[in-house]
LOPAMAR-734466 format. One line per 4 residues: number of its first residue (from 1); for each residue y, z, x of N, C-alpha, C. Coordinates in nm, 2 decimals. Atoms other than C-alpha are relative to their C-alpha. Layout:
NUM	Y/Z/X/Y/Z/X/Y/Z/X  ...
***
This chain:
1	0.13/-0.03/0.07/1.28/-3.27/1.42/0.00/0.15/-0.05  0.00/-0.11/0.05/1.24/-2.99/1.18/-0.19/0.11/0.03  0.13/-0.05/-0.03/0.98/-2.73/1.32/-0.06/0.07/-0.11  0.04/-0.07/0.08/0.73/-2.59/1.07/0.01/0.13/-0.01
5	-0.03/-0.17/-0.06/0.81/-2.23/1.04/-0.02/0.07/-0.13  0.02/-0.03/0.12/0.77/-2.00/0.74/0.09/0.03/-0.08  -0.09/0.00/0.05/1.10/-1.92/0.66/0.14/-0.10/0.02  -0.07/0.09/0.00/1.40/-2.14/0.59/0.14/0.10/0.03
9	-0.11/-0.04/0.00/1.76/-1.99/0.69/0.11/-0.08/-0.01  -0.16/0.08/0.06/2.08/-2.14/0.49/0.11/0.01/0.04  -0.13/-0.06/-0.08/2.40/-2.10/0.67/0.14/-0.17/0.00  -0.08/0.08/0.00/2.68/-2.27/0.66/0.02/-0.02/0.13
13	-0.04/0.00/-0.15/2.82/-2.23/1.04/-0.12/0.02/0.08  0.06/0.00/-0.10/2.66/-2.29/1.32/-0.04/0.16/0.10  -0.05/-0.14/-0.09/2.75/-1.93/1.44/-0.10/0.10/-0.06  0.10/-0.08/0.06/2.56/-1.79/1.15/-0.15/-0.03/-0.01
17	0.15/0.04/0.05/2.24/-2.00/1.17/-0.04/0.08/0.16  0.05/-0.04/-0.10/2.23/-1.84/1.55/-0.05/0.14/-0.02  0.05/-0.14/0.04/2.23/-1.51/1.40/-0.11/0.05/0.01  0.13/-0.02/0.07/1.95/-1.58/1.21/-0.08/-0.04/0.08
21	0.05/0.08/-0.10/1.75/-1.78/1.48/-0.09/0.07/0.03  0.08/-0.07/-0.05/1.42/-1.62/1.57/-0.14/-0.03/-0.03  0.11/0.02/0.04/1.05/-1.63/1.55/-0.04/-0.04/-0.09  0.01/0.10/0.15/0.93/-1.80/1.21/0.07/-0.02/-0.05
25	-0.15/0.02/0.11/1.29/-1.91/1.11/0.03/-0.07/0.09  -0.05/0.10/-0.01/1.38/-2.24/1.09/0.17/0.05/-0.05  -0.12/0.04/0.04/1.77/-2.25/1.05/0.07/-0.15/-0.03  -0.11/0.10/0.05/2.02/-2.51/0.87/0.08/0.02/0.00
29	-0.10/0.00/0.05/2.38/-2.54/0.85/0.10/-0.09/-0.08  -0.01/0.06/0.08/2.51/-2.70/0.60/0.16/-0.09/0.06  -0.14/0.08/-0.04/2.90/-2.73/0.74/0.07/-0.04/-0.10  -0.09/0.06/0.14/3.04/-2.76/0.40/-0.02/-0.16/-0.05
33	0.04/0.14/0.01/2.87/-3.09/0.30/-0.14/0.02/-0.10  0.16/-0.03/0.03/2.61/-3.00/0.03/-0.06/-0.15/-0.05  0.10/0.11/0.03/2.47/-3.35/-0.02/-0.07/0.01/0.14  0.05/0.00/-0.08/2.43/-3.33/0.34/-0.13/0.12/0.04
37	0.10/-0.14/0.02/2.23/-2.99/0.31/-0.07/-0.02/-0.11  0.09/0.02/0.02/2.07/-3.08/0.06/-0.08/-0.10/0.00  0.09/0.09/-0.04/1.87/-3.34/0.24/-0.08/0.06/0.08  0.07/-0.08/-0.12/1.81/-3.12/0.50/-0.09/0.10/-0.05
41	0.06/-0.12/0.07/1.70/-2.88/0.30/-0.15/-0.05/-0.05  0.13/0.06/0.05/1.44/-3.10/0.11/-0.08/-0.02/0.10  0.09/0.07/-0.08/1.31/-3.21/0.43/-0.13/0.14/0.07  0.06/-0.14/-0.05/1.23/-2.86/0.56/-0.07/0.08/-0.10
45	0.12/-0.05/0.14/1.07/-2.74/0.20/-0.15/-0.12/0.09  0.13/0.08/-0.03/0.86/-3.07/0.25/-0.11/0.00/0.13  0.06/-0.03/-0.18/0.76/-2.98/0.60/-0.10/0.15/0.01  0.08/-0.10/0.00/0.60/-2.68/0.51/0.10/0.14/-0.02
49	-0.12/-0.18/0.01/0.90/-2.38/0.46/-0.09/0.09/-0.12  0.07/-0.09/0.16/0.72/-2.08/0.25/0.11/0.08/-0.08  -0.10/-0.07/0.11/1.04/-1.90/0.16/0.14/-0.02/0.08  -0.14/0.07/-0.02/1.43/-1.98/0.17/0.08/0.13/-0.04
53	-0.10/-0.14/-0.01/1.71/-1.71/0.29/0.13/-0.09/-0.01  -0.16/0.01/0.03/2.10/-1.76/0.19/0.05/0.06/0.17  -0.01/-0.14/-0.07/2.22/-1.61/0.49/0.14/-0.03/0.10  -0.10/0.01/-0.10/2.56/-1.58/0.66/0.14/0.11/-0.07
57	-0.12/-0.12/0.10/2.96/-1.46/0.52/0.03/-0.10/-0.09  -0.08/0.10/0.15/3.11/-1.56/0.19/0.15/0.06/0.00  -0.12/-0.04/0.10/3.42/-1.52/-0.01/0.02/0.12/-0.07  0.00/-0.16/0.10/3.52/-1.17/-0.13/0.08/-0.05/-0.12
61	-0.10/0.02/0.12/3.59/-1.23/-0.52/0.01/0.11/-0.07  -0.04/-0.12/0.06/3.56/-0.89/-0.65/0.06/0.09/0.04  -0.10/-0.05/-0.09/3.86/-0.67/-0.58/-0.05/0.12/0.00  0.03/-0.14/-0.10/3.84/-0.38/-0.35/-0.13/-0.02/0.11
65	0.07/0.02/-0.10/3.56/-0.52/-0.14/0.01/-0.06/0.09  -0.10/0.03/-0.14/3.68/-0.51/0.23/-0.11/-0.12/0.10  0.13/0.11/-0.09/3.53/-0.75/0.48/-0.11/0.08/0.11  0.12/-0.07/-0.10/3.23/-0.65/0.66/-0.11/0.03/-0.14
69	0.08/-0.04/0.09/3.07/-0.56/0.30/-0.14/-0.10/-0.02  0.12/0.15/0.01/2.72/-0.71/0.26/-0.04/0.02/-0.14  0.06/0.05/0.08/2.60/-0.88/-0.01/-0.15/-0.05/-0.02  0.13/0.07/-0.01/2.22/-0.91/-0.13/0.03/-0.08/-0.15
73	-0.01/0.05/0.12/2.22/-1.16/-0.42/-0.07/0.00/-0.04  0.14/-0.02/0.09/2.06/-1.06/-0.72/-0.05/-0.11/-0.09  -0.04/0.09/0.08/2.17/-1.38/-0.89/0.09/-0.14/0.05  -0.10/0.06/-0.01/2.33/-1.71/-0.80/0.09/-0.09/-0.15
77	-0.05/0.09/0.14/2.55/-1.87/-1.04/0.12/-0.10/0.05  -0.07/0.08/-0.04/2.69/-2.19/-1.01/0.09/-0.10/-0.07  -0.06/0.03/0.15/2.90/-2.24/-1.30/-0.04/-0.07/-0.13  0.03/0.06/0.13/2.70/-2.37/-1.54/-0.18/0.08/0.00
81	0.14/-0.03/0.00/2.34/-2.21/-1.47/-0.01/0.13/0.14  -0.01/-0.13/-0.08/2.30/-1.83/-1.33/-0.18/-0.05/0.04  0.13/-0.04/-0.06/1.95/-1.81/-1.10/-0.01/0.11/0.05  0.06/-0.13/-0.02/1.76/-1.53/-1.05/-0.04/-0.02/0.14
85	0.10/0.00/-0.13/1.64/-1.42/-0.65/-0.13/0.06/-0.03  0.14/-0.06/0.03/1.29/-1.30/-0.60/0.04/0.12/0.03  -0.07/-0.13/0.00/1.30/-0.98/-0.70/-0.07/0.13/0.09  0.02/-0.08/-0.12/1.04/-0.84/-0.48/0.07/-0.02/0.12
89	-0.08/0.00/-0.15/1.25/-0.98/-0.15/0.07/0.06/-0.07  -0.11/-0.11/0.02/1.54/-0.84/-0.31/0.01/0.16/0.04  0.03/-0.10/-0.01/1.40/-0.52/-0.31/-0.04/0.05/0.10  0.08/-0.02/-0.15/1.26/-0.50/0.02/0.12/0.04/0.08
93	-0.15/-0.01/-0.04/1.61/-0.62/0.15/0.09/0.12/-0.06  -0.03/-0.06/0.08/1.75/-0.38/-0.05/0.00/0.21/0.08  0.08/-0.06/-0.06/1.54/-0.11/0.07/0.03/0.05/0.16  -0.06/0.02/-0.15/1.63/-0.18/0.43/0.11/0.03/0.03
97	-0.14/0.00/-0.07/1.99/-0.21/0.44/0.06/0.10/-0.15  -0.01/-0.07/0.15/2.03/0.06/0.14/0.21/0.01/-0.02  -0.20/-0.01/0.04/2.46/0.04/0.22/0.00/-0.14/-0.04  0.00/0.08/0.07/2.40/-0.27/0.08/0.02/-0.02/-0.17
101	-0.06/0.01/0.12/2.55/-0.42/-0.26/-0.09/-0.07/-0.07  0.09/0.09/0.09/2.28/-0.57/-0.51/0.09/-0.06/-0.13  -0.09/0.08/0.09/2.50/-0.83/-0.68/0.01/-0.14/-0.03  0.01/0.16/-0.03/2.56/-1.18/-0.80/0.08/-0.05/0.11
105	-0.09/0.10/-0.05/2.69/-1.43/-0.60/0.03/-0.16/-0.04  -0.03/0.11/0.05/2.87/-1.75/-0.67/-0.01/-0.14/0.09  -0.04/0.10/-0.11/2.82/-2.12/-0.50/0.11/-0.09/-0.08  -0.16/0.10/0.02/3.04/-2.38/-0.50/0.01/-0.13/0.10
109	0.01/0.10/-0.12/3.05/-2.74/-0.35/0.16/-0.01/0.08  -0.12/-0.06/-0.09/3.41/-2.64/-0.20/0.06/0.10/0.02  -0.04/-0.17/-0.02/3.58/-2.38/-0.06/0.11/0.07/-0.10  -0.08/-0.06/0.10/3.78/-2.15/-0.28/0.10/0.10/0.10
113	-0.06/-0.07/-0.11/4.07/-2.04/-0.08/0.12/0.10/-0.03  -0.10/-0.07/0.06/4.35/-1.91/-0.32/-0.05/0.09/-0.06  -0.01/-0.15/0.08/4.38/-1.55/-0.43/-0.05/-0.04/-0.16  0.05/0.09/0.13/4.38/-1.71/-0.79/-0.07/-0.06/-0.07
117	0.15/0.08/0.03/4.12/-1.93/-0.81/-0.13/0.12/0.07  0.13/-0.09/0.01/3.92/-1.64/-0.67/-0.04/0.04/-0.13  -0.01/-0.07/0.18/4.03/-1.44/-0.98/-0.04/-0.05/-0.07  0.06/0.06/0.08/3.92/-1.70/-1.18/-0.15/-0.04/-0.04
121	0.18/0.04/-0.07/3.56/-1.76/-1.01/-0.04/0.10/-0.07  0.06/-0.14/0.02/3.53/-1.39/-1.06/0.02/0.01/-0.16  0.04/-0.02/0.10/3.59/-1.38/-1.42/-0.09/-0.08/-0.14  0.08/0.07/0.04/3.40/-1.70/-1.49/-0.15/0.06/0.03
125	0.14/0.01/-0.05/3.10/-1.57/-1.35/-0.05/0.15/0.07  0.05/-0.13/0.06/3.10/-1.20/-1.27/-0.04/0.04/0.16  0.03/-0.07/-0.12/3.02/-1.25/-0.91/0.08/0.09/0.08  0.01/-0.10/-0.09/3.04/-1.03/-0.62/0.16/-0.08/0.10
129	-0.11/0.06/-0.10/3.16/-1.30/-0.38/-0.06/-0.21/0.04  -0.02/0.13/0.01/3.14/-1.66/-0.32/-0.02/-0.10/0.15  0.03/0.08/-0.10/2.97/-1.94/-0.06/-0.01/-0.16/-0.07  0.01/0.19/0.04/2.90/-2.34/-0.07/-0.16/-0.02/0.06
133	0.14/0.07/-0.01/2.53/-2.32/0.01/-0.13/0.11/-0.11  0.14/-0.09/0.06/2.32/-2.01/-0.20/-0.01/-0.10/-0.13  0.03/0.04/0.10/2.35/-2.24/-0.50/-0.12/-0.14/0.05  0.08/0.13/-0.05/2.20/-2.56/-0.31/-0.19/0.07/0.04
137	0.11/-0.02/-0.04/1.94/-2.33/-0.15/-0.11/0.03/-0.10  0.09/-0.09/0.10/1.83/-2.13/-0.47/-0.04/-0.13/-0.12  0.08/0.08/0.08/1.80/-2.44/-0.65/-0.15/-0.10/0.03  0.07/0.03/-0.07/1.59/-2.65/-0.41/-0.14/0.11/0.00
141	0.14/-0.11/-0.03/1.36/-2.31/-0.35/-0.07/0.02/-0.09  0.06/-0.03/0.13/1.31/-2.30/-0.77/-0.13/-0.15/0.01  0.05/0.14/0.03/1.22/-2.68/-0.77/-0.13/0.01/0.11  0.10/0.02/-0.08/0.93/-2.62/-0.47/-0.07/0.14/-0.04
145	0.15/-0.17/0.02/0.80/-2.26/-0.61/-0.03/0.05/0.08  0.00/-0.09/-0.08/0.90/-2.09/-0.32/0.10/0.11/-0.04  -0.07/-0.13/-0.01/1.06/-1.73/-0.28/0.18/-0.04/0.06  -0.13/0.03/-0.05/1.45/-1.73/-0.25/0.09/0.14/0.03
149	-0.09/-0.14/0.03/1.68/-1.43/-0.16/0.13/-0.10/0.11  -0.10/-0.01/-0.05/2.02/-1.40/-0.01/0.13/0.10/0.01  -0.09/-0.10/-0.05/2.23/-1.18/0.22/0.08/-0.06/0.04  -0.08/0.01/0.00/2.56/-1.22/0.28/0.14/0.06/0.02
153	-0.10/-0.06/-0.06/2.86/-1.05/0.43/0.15/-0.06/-0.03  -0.12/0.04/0.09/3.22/-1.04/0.27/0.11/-0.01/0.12  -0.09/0.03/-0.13/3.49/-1.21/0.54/0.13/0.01/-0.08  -0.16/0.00/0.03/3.82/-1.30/0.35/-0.01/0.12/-0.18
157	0.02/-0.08/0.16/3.87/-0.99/0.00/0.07/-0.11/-0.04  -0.09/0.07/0.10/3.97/-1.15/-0.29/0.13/0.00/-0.05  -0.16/0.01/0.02/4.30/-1.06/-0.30/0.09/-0.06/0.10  -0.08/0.09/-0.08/4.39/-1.26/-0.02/-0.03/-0.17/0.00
161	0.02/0.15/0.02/4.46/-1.64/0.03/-0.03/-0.01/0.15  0.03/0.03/-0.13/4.31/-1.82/0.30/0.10/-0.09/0.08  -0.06/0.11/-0.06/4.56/-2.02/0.53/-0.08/-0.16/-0.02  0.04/0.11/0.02/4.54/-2.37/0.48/-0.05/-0.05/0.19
165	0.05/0.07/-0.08/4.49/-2.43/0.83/-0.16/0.11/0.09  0.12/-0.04/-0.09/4.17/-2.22/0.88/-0.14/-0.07/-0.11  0.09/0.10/0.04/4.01/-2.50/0.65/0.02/-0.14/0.07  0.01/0.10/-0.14/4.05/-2.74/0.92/-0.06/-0.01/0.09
169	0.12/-0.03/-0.11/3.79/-2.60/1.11/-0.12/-0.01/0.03  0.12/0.05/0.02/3.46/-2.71/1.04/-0.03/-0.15/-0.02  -0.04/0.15/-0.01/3.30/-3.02/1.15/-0.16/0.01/-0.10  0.14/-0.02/0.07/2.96/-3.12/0.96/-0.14/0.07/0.01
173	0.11/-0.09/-0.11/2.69/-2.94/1.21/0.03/0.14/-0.05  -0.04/-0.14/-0.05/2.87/-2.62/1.14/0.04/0.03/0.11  -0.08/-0.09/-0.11/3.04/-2.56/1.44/0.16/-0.05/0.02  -0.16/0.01/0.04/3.40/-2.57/1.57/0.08/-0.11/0.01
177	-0.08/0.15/0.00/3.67/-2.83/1.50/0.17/0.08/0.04  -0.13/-0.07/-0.09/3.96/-2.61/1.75/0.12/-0.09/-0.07  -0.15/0.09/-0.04/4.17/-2.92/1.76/0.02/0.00/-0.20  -0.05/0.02/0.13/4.17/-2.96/1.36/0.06/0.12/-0.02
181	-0.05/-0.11/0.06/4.29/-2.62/1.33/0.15/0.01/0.08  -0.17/0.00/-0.14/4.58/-2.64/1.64/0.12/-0.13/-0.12  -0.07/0.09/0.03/4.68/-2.98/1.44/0.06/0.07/-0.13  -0.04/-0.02/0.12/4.75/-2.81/1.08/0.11/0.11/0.06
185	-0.09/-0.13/0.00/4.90/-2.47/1.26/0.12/-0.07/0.08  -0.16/0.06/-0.03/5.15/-2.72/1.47/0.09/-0.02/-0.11  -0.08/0.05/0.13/5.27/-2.82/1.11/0.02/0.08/-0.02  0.01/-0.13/0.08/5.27/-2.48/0.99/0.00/0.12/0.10
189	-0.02/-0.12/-0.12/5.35/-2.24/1.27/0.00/0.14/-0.12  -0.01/-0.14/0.03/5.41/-1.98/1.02/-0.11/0.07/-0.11  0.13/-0.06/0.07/5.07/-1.96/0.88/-0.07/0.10/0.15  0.07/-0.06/-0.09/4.96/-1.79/1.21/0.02/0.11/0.00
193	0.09/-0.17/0.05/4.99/-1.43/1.11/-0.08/0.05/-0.08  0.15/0.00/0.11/4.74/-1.50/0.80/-0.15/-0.03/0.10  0.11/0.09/-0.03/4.53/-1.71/1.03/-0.05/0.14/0.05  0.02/-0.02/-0.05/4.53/-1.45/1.27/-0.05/0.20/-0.07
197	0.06/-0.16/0.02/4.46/-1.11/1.06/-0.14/-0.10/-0.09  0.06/0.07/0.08/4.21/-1.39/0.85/-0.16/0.03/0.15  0.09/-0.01/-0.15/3.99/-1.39/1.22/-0.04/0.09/-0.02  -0.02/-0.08/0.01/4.04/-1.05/1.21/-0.09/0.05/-0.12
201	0.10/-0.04/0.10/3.84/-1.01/0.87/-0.13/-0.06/0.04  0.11/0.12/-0.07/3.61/-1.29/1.02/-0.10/0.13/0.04  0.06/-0.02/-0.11/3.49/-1.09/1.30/-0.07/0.15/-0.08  0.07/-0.11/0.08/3.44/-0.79/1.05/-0.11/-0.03/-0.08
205	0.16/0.10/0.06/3.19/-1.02/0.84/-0.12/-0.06/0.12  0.10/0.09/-0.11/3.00/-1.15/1.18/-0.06/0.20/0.05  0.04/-0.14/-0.10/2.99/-0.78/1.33/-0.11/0.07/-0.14  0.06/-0.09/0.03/2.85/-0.66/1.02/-0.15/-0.05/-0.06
209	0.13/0.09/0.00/2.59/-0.99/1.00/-0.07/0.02/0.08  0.10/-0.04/-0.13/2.42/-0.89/1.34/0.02/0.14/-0.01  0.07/-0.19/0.08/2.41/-0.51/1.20/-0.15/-0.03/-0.08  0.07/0.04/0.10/2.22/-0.64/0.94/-0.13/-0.07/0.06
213	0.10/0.11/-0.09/2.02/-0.92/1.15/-0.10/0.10/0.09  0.07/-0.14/-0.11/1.94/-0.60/1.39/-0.12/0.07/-0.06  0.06/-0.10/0.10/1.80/-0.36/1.10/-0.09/-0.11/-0.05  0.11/0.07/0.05/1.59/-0.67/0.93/-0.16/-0.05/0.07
217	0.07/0.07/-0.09/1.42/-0.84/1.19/-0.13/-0.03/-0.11  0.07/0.04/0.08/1.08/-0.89/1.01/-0.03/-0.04/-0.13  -0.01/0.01/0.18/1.21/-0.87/0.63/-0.01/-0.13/-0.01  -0.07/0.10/0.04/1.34/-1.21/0.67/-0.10/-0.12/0.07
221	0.09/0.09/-0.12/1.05/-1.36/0.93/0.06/0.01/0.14  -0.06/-0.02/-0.12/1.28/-1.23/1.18/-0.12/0.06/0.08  0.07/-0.05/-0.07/0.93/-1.15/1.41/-0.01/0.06/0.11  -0.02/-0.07/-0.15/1.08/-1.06/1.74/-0.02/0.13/-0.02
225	0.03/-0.12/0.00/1.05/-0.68/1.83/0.17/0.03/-0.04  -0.14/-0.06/0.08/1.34/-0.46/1.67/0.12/-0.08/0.14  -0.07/0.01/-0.07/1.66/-0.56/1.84/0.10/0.12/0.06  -0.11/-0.17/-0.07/1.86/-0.28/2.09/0.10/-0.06/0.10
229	-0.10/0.12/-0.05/2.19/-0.31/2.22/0.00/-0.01/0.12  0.06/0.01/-0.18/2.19/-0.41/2.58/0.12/0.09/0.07  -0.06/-0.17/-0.08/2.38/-0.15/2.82/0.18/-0.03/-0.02  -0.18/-0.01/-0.02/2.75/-0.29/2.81/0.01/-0.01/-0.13
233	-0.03/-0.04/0.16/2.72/-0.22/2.42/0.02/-0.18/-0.08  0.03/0.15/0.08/2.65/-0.58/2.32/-0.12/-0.02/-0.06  0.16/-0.02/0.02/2.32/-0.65/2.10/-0.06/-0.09/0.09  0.15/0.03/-0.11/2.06/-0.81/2.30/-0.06/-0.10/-0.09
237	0.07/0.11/0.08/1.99/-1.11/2.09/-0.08/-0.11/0.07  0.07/0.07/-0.10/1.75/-1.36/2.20/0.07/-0.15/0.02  -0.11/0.16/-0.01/2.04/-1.65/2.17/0.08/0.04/0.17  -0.06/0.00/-0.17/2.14/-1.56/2.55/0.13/0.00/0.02
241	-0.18/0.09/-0.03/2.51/-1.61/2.48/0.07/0.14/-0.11  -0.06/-0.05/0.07/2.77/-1.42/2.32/0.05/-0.06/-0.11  -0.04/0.09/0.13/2.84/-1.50/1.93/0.17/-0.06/0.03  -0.05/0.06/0.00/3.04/-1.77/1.92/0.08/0.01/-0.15
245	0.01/-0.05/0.12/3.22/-1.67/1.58/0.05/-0.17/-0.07  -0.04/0.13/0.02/3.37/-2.01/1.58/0.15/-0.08/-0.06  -0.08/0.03/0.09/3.62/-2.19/1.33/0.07/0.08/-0.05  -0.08/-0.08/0.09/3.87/-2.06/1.14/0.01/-0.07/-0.13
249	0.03/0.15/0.11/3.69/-2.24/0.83/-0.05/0.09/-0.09  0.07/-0.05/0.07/3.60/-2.08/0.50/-0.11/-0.05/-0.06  0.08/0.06/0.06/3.28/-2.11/0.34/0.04/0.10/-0.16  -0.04/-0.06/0.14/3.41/-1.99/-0.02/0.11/0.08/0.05
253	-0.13/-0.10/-0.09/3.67/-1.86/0.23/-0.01/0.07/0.07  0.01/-0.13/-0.10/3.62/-1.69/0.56/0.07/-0.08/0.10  -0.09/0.09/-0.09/3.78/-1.78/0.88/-0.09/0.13/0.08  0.02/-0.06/-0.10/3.68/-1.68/1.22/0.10/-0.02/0.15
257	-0.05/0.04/-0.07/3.76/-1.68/1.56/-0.11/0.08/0.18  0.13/-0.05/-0.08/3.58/-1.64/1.93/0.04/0.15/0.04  -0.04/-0.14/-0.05/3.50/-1.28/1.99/-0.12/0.07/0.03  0.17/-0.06/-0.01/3.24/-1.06/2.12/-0.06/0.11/-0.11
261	0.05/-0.07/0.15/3.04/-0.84/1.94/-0.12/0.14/0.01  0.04/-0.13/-0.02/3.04/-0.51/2.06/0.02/0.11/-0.14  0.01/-0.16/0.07/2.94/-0.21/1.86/0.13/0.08/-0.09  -0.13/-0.10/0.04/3.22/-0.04/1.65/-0.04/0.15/0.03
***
């Protein structure tokens, strides 16, 4: 059952809808399946959602942006039709997280994992960086005449390819598919020093999503009280668990891996 809440949170992973998870915020994860997300999506508009957030890591397609960089999108473009976000949330967000990048972003109903086909995303369309759900959400959010924004944190740069086996990681829910990822790297033992600096960017896009998640809290319907980190330098989130970062699965290309999510 989808609870009425006022804001909607888009996420691909499971990992990232916990992020977001909090007082008036309903979460979704899409799991790389946008027919499947967008059912979900419609149901949660229809249910009452007043405004619809993007929110998790993408794809770095513009070169020199390292991972951890966040993205507020000023624009999605989904190769045939650029949408505009609302430009007062933009600005608010904006406002907030001022080391923040005010740029397009690109969706995509699959993941884009080669160096090349970045290159190419990026000169078709100008974005920043690249996911498989801001285009589903920002279209849905036009068609109901609600408010749409989206943040976003850069996991794999564009000048890298993603291992083929850290798209074997994701099951439909968004969360982890371990064994699909063991079965591709048994075939491929020698993709595991990509996989594993690939994590490695991962955990830099999740560390700098619960930065972000910390500093917002209310922008986004996040209503809990500010969040502070709890004494052994962990945040103090109200998900009771340590982020689970998950898969090694791109959504426009990111990969993770489990890790905690102490403080730099």
């Amino acid at each position: 059952m989808i609870v009425n809440r006022p804001v909607l949170a888009v996420t691909g992973l499971a990992a990232e809808a916990r992020i977001a998870s909090g007082t008036g915020v309903t979460t979704l994860s899409g799991g790389g399946d946008p027919a499947r997300l967008a059912l979900l999506l419609q149901a949660a508009l229809a249910n009452g959602a007043k405004a619809v957030i993007s929110f998790g890591i993408a794809g770095g397609l513009q070169p020199g942006l390292r991972p951890g960089t966040t993205i507020i999108g000023r624009a999605i473009d989904d190769g045939d039709v650029r949408t505009e976000a609302d430009a007062a949330w933009t600005e608010r967000l904006s406002a907030a997280l001022p080391h923040a990048l005010v740029m397009d972003l690109a969706g995509v109903d699959a993941a884009v994992c080669g160096a090349d086909s970045k290159r190419a995303l990026h000169r078709a369309t100008r974005a920043a960086a690249v996911d498989m759900e801001s285009h589903i959400a920002v279209r849905l959010a036009a068609q109901h005449g609600v408010p749409f924004a989206a943040l976003r944190t850069v996991a794999d740069p564009a000048e890298r390819t993603v291992p083929s086996a850290a798209a074997a990681g994701m099951r439909a829910d968004g969360s982890v598919n371990v064994a699909g990822v063991l079965r591709i790297l048994s075939r491929r033992p020698g993709e595991l020093p990509d996989l594993i600096r690939t994590a490695f960017d991962a955990r830099a896009a999740f560390v700098a999503l619960l930065h972000n998640r910390q500093r917002l809290c209310s922008l986004f319907g996040f209503n809990e009280p500010r969040l502070e980190p709890a004494r052994d330098g962990r945040f103090g989130l109200p998900l009771g668990v340590e982020l689970d970062v998950g898969s090694f699965v791109p959504l426009g290309g990111s990969a993770s891996a489990e890790v905690g999510t102490e403080i730099p």
